[in-house]
MMTF fields as JSON, N, C-alpha, C and O atoms, coordinates in Angstrom:
{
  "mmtfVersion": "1.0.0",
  "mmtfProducer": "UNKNOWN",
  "numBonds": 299,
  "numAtoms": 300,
  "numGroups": 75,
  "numChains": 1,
  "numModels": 1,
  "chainsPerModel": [1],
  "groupsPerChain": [75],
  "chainIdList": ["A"],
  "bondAtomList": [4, 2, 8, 6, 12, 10, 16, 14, 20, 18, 24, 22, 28, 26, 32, 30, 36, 34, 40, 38, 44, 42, 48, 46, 52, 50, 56, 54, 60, 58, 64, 62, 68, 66, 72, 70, 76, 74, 80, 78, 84, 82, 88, 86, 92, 90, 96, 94, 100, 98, 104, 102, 108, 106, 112, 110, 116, 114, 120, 118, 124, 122, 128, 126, 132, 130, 136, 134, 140, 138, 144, 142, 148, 146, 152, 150, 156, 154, 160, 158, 164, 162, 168, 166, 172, 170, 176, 174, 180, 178, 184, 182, 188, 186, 192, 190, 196, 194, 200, 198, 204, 202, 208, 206, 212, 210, 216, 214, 220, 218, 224, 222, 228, 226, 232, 230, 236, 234, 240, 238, 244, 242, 248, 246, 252, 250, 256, 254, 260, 258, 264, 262, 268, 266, 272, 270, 276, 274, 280, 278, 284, 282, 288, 286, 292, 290, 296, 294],
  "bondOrderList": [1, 1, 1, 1, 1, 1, 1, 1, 1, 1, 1, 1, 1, 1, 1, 1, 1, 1, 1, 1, 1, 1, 1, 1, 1, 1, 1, 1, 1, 1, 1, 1, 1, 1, 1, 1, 1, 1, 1, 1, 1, 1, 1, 1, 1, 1, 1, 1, 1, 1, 1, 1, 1, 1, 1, 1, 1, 1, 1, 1, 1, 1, 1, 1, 1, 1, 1, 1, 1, 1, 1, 1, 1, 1],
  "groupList": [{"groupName": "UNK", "atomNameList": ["N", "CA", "C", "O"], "elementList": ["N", "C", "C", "O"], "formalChargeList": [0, 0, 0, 0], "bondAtomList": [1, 0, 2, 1, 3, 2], "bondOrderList": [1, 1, 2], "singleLetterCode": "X", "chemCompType": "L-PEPTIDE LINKING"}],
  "groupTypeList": [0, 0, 0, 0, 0, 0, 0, 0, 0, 0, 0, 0, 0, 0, 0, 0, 0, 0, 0, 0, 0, 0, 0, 0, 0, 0, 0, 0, 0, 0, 0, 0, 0, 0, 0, 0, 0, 0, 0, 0, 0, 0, 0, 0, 0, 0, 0, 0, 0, 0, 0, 0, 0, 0, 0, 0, 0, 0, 0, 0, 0, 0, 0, 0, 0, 0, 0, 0, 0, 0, 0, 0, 0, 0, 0],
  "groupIdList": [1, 2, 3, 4, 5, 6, 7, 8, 9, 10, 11, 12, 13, 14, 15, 16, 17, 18, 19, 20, 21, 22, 23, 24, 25, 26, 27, 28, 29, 30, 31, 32, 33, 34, 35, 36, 37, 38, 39, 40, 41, 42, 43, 44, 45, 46, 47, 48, 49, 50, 51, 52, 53, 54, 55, 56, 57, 58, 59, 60, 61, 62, 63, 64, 65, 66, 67, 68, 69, 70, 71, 72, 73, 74, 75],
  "secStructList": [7, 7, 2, 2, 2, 2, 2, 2, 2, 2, 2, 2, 2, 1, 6, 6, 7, 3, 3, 7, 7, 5, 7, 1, 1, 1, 1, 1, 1, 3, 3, 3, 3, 3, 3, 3, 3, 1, 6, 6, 6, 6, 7, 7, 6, 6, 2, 2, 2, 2, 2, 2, 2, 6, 6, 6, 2, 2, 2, 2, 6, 6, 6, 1, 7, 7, 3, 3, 3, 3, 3, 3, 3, 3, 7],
  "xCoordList": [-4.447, -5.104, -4.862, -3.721, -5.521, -5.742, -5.114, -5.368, -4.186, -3.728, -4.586, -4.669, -5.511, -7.048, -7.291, -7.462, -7.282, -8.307, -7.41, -7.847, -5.706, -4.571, -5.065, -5.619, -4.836, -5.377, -6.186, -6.069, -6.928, -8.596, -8.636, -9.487, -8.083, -8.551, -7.105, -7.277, -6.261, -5.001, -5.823, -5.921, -6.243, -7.088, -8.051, -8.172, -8.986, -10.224, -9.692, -10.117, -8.561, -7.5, -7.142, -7.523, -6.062, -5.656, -5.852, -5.104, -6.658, -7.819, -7.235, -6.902, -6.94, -6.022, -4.737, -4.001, -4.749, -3.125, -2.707, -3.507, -1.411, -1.452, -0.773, -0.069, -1.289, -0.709, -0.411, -1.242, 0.409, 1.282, 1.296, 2.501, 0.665, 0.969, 1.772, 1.948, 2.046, 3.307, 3.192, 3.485, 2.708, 3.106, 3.859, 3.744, 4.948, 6.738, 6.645, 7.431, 5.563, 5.916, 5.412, 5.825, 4.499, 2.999, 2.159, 1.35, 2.744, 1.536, 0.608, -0.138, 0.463, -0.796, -0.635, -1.649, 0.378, 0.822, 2.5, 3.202, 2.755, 3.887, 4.073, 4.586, 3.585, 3.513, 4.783, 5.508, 4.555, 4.925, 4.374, 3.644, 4.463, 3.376, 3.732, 4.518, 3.345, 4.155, 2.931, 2.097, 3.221, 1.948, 2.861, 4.018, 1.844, 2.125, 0.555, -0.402, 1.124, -0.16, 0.091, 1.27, -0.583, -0.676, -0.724, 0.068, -1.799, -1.714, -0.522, -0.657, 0.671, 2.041, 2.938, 3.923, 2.311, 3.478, 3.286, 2.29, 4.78, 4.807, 4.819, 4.44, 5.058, 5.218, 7.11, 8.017, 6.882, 8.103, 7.98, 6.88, 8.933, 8.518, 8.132, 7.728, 8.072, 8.048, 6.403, 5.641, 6.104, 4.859, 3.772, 2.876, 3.896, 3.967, 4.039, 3.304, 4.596, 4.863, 4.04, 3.382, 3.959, 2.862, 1.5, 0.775, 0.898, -0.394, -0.892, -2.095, -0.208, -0.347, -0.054, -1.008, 0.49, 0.061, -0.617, -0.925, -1.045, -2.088, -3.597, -4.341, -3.93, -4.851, -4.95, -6.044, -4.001, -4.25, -3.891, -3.578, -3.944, -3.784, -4.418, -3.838, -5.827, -6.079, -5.916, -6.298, -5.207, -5.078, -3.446, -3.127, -2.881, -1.409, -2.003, -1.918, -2.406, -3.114, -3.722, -3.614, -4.232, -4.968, -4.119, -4.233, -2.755, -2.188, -2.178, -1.4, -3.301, -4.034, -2.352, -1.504, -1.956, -1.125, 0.294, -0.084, 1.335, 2.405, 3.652, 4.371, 3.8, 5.036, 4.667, 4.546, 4.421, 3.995, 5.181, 5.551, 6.036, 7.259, 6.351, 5.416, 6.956, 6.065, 7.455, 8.575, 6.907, 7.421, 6.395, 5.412, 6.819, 5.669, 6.44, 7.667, 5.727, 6.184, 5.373, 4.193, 5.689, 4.57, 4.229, 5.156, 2.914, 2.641, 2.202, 1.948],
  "yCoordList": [12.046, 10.759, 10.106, 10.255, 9.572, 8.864, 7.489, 6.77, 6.99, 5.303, 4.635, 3.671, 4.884, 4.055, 3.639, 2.485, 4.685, 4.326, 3.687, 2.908, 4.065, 2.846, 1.78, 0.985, 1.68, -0.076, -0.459, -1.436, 0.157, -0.809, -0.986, -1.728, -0.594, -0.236, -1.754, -2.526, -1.866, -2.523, -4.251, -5.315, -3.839, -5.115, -5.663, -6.885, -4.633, -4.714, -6.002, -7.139, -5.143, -5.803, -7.42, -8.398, -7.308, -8.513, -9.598, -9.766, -10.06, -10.052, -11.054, -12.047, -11.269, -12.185, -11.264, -11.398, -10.389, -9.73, -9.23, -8.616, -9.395, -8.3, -6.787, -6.65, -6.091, -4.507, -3.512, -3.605, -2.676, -1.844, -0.889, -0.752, 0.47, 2.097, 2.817, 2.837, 3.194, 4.378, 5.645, 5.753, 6.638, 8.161, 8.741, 9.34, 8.62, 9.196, 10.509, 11.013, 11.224, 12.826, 13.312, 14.257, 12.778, 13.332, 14.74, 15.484, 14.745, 15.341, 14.778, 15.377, 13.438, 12.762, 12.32, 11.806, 12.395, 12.17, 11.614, 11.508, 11.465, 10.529, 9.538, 9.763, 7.884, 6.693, 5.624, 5.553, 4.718, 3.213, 2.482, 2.402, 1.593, 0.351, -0.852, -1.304, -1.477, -3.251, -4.144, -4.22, -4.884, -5.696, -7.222, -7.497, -7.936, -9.303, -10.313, -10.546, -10.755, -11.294, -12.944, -13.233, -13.584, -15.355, -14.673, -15.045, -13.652, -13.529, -12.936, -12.822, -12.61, -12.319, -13.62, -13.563, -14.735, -15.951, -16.167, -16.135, -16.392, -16.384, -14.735, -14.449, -14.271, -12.686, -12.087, -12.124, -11.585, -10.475, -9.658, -9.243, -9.35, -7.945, -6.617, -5.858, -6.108, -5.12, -5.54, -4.983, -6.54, -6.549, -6.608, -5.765, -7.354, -6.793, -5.411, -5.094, -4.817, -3.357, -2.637, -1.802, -2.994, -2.334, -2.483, -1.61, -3.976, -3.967, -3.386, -3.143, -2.976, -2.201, -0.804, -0.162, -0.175, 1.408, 1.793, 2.971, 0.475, 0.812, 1.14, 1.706, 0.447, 0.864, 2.527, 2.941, 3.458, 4.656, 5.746, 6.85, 5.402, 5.815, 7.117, 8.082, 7.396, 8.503, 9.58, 10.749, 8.775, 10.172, 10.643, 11.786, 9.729, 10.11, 11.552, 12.772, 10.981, 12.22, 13.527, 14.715, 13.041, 14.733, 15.528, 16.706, 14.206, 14.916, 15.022, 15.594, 14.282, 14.018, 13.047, 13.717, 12.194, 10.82, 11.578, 12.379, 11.687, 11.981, 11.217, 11.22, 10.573, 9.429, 8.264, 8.451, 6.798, 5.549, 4.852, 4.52, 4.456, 3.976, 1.993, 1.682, 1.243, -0.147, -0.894, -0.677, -1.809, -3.368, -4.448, -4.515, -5.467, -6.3, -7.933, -8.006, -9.03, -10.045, -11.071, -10.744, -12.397, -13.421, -14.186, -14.62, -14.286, -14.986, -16.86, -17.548],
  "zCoordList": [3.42, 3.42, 4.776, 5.214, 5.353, 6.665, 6.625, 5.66, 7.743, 7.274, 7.348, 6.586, 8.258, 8.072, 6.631, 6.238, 5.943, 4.678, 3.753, 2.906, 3.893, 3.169, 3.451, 2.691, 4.918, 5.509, 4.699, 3.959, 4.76, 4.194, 2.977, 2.486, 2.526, 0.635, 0.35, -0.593, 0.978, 0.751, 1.252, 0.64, 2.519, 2.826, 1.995, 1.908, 1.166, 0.835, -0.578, -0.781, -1.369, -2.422, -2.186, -2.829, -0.747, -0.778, 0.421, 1.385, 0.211, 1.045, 2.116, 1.47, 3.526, 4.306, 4.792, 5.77, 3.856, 4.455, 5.597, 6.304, 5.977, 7.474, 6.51, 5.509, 7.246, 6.659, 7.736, 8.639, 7.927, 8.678, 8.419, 8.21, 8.143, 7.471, 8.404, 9.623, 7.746, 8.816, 8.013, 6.822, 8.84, 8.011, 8.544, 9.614, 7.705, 7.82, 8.191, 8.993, 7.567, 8.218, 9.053, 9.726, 9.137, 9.668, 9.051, 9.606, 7.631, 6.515, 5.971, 5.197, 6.288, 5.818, 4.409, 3.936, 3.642, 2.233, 2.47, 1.465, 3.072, 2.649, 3.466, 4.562, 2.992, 4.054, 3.516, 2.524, 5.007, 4.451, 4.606, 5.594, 3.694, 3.945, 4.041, 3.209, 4.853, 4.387, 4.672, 5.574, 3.339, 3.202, 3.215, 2.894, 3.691, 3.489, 3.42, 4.157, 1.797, 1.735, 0.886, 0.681, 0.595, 0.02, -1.718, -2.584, -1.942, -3.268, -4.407, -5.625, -3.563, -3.817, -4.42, -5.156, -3.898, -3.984, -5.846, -6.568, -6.133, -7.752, -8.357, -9.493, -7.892, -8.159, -8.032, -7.2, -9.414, -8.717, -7.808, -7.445, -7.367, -6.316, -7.112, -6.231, -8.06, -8.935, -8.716, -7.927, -9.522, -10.042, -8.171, -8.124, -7.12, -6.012, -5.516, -4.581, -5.878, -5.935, -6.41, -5.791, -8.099, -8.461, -8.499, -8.976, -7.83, -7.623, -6.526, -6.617, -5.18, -4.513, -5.104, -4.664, -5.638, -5.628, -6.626, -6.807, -7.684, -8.132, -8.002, -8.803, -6.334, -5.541, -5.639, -6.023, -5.357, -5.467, -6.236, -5.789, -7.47, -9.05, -8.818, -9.315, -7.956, -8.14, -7.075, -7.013, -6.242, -4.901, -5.844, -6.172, -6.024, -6.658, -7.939, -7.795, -8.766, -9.541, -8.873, -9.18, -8.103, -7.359, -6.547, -6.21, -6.146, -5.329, -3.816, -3.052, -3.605, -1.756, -1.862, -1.273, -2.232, -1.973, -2.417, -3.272, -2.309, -2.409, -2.607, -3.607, -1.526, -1.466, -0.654, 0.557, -1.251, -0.971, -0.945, -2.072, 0.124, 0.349, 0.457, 1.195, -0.365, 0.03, 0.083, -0.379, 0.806, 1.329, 1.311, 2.05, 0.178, 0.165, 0.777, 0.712, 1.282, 1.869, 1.446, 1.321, 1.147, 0.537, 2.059, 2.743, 2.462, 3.633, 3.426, 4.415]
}
């Protein structure tokens, strides 16, 4: 998977955010991400957590997505 298309799909979500991908290996499947966005405020971090990698429910299934290391921040 390309960080391009993390970016965007993470942007497309929370819409204002700044976002950062990093691919830790350079296999294209194992990133980090750090998002910081306004629609976080009043959130646990868990639930933060999981509205971001719920964006890619299906690369995780196919297997394209591997390991999604996140950091989320309320802006």
């Amino acid at each position: 998977m390309k960080p391009e298309t993390i970016e965007e799909r993470i942007r497309a979500a929370f819409v204002g955010c700044d976002v950062a991908v990093i691919d830790t290996t350079g296999t294209a499947d194992h990133f980090e991400v750090r998002v910081m966005a306004p629609q976080f405020k009043g959130q646990l971090p868990i639930q933060r957590h999981r509205s971001v990698l719920s964006l890619f429910d299906i690369e995780f299934k196919s297997g394209e997505l591997h390991a999604l290391e996140i950091k989320t921040f309320i802006k």
